[in-house]
FIMIBA-625873 format. One line per field, with one value per atom (N, C-alpha, C, O, CB): atom name; residue in one letter; x negated, y, z. Coordinates in Angstrom, 1 decimal. Each point is the difference from the previous one (the first is absolute). Glycine has a CB too. Example, Ala and Ser with C-alpha at 12.3 -4.5 7.8 and 13.67 -1.06 7.14 Angstrom:
% FIMIBA-625873
atome <- (N/CA/C/O/CB/N/CA/C/O/CB)
residu <- (a/a/a/a/a/s/s/s/s/s)
east <- (-13.2/0.9/-0.9/-1.0/2.9/-1.5/-0.9/0.8/-0.5/-0.7)
north <- (-5.7/1.2/1.2/0.0/-1.2/2.3/1.1/1.1/1.1/-1.7)
up <- (7.8/0.0/0.0/0.7/0.5/-1.9/0.0/0.8/0.1/-2.3)
END
This chain:
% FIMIBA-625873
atome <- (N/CA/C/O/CB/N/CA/C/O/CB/N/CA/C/O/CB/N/CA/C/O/CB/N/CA/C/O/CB/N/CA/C/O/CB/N/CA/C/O/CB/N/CA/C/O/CB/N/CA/C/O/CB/N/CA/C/O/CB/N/CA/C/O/CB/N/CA/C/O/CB/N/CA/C/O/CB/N/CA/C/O/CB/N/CA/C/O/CB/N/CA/C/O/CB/N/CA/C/O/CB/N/CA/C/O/CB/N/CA/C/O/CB/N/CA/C/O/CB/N/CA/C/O/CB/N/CA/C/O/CB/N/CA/C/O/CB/N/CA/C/O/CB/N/CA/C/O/CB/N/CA/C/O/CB/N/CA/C/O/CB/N/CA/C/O/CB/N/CA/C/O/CB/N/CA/C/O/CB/N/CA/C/O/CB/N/CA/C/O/CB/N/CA/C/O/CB/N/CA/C/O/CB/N/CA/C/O/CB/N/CA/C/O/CB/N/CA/C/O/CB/N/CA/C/O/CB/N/CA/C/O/CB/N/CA/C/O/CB/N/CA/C/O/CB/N/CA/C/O/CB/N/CA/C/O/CB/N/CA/C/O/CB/N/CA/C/O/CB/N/CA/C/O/CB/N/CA/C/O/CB/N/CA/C/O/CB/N/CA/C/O/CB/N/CA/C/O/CB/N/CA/C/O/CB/N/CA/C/O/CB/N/CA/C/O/CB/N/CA/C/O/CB/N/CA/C/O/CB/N/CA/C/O/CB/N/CA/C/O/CB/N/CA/C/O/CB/N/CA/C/O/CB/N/CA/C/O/CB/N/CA/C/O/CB/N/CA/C/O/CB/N/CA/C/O/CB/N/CA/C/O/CB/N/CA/C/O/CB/N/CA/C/O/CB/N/CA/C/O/CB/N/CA/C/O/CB/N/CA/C/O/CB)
residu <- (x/x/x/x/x/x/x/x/x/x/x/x/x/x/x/x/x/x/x/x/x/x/x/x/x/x/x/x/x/x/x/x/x/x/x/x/x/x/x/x/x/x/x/x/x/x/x/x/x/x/x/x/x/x/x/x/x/x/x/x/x/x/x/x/x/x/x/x/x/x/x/x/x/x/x/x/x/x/x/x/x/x/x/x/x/x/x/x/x/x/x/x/x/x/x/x/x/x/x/x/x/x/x/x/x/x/x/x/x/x/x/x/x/x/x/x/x/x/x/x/x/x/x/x/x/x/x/x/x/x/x/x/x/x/x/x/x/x/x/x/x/x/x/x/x/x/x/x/x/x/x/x/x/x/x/x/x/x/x/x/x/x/x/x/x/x/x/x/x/x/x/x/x/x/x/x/x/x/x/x/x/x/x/x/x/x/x/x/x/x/x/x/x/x/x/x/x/x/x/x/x/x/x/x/x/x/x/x/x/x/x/x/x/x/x/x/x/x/x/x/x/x/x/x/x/x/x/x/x/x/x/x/x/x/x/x/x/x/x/x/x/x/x/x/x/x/x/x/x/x/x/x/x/x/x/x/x/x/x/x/x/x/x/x/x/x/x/x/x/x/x/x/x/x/x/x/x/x/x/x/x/x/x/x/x/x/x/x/x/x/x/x/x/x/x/x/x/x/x/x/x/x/x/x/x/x/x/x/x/x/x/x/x/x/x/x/x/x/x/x/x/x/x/x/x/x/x/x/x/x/x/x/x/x/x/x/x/x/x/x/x/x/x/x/x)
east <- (4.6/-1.4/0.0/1.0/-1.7/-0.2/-0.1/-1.0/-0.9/1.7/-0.6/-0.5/-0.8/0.6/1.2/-3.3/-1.1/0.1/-0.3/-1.4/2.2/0.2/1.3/0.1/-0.9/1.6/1.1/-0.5/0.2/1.3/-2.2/-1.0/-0.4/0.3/-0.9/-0.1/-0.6/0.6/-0.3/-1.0/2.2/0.9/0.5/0.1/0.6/-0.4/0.5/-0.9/-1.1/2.0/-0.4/-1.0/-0.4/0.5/0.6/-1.6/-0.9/1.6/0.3/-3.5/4.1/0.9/1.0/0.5/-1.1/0.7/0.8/-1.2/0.3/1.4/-2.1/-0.8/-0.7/-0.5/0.3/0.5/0.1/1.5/0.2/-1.8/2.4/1.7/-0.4/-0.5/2.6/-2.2/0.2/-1.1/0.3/0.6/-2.4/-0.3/0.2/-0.9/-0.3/1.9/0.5/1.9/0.6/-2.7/2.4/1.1/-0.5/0.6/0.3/-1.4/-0.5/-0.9/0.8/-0.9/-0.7/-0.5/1.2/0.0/-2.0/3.0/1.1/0.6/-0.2/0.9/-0.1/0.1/-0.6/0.6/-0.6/-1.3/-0.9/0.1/0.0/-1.5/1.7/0.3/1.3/0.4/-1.3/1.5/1.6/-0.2/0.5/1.6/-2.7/-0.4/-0.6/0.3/-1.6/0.1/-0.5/0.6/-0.8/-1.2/3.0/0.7/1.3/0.5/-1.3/1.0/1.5/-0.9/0.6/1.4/-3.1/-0.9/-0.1/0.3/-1.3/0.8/-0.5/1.1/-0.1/-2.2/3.6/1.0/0.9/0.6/-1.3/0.6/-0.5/1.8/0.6/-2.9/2.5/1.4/-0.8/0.7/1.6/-3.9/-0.5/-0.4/-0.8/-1.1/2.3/-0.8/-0.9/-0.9/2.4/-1.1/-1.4/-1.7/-0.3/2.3/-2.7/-1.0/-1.2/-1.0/1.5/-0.2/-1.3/0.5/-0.9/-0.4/2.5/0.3/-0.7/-0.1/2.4/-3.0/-0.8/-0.8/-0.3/0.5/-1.1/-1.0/-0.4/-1.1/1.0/1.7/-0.4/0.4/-0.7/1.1/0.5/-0.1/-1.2/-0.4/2.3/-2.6/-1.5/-0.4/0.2/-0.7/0.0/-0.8/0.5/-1.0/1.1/1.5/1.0/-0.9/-0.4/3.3/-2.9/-0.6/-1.5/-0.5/2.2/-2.5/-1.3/0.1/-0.6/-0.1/1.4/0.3/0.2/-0.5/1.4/0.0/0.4/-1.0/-0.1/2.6/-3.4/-1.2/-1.0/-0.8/1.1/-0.4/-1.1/0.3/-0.9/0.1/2.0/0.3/0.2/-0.3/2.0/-1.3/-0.1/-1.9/-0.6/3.3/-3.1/-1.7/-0.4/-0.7/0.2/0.9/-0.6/0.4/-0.9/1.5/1.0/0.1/-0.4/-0.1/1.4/-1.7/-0.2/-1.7/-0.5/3.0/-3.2/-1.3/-0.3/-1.1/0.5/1.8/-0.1/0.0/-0.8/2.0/-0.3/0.2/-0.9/0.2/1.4/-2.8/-0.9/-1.6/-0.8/2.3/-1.5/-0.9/0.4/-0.9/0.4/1.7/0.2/0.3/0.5/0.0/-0.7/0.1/-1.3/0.2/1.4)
north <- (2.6/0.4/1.3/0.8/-1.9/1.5/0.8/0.7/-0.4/-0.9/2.9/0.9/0.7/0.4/-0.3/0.0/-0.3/1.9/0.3/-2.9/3.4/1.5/0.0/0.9/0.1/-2.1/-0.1/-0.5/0.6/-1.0/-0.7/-0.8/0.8/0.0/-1.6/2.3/0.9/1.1/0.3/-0.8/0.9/0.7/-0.7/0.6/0.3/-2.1/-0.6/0.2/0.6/-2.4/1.3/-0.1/-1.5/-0.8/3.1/-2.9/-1.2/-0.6/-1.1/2.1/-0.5/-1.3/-0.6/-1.1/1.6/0.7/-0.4/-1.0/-1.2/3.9/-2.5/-0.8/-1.3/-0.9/2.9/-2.0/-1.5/-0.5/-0.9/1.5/0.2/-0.8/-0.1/-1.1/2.1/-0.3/-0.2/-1.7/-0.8/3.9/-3.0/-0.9/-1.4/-0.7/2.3/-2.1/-0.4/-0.7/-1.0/2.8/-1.1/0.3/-0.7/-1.1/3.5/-2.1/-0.5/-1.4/-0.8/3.6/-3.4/-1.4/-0.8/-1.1/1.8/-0.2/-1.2/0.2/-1.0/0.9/1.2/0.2/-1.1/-0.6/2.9/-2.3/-0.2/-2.0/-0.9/3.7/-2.6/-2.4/-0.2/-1.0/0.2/1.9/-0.8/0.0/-0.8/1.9/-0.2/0.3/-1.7/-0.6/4.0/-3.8/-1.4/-0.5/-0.9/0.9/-0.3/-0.8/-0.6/-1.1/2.4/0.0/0.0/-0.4/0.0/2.5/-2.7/-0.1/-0.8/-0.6/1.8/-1.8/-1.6/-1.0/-1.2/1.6/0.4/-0.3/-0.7/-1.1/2.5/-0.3/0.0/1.3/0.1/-3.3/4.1/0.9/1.1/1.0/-2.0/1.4/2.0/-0.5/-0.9/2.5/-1.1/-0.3/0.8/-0.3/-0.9/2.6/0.6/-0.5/0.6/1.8/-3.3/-0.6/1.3/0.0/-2.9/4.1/0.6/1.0/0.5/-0.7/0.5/0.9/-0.5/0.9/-0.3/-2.2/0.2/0.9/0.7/-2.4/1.5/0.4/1.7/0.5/-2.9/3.1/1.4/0.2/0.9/-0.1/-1.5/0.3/-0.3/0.8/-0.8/-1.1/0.0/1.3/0.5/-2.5/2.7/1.3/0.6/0.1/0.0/0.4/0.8/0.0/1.0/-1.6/-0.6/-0.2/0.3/0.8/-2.8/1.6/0.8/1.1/0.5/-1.6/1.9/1.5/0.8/1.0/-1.4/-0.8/0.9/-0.2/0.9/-1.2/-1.2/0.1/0.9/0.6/-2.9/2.6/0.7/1.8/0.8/-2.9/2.3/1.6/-0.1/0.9/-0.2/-1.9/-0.3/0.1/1.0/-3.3/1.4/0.0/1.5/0.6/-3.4/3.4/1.5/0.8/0.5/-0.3/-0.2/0.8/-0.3/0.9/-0.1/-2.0/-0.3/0.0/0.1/-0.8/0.6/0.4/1.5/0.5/-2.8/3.3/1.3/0.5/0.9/-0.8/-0.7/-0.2/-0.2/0.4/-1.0/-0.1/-0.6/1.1/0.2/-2.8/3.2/0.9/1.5/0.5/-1.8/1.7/0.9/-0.3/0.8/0.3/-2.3/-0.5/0.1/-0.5/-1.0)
up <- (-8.4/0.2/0.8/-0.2/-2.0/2.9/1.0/-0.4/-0.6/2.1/-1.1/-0.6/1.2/1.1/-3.2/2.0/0.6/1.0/1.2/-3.5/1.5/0.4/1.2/0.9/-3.7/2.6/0.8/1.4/1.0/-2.9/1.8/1.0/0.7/1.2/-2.3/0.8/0.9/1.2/1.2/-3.2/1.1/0.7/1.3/1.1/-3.5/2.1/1.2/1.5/0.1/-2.0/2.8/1.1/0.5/-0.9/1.6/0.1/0.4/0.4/-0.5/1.6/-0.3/-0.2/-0.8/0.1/1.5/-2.5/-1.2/-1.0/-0.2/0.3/-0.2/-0.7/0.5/-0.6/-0.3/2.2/0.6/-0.4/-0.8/3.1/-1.7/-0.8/-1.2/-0.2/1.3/-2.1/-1.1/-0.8/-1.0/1.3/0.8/-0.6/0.6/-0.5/-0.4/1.5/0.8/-0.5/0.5/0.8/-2.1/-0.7/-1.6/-0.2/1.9/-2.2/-1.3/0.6/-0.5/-0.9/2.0/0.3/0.1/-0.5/1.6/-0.4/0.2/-1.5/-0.6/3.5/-3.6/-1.4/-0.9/-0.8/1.6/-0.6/-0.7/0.0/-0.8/1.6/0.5/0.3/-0.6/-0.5/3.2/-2.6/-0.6/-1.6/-0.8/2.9/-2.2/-1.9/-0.6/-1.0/1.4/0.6/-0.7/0.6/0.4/-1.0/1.1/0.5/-1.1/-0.2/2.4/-2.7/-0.9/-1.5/-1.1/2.5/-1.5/-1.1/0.0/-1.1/1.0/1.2/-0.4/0.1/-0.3/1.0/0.0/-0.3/-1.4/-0.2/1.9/-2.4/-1.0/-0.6/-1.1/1.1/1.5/-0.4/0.1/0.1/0.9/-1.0/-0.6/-1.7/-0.2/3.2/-3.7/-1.0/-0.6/-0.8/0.6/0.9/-0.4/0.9/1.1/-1.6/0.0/1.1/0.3/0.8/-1.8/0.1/0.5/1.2/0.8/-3.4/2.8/1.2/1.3/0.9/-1.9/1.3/1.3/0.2/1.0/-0.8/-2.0/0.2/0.0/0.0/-0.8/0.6/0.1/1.5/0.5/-3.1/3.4/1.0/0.5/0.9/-0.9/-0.3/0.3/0.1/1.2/-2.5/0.7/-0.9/1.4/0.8/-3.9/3.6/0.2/1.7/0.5/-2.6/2.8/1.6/-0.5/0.7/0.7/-2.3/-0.2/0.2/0.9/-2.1/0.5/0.4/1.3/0.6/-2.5/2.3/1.3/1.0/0.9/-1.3/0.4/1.0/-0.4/0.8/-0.1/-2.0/-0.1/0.3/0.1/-1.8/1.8/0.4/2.0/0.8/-3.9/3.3/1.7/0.0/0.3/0.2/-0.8/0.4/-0.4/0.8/-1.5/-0.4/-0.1/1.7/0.6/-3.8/3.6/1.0/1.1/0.7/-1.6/1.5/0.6/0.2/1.1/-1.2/-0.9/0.4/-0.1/0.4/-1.0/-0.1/0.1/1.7/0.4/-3.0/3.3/1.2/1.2/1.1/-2.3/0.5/0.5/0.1/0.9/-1.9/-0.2/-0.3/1.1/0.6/-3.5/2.9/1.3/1.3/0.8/-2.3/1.8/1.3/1.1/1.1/-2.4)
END
């Protein structure tokens, strides 16, 4: 789980890798699920949560970006 104070810190292209990094994360997770070799089944769904985060601290800087432009 990703800690939302850290996020920020980052800049606009780390947080493209990173979310970017967690989506393919994220397919092999329901992948190995329905596999049936993750057996924890709720880890998609915090990576769920984990790319919500990271678009929503991307969409903050980038419309911060937008207002002094």
């Amino acid at each position: 789980m990703l800690d939302i104070t850290e996020l920020r810190k980052k800049n606009i292209d780390d947080l493209k890798k990173e979310l970017e990094k967690i989506k393919k994360d994220k397919q092999k997770v329901v992948a190995d699920v329905l596999q049936k070799k993750e057996k924890n089944v709720k880890k998609a769904s915090l990576m769920k949560k984990d790319i919500a985060r990271i678009q929503t601290v991307l969409n903050e800087k980038l419309s911060e970006g937008k207002k002094w432009a």
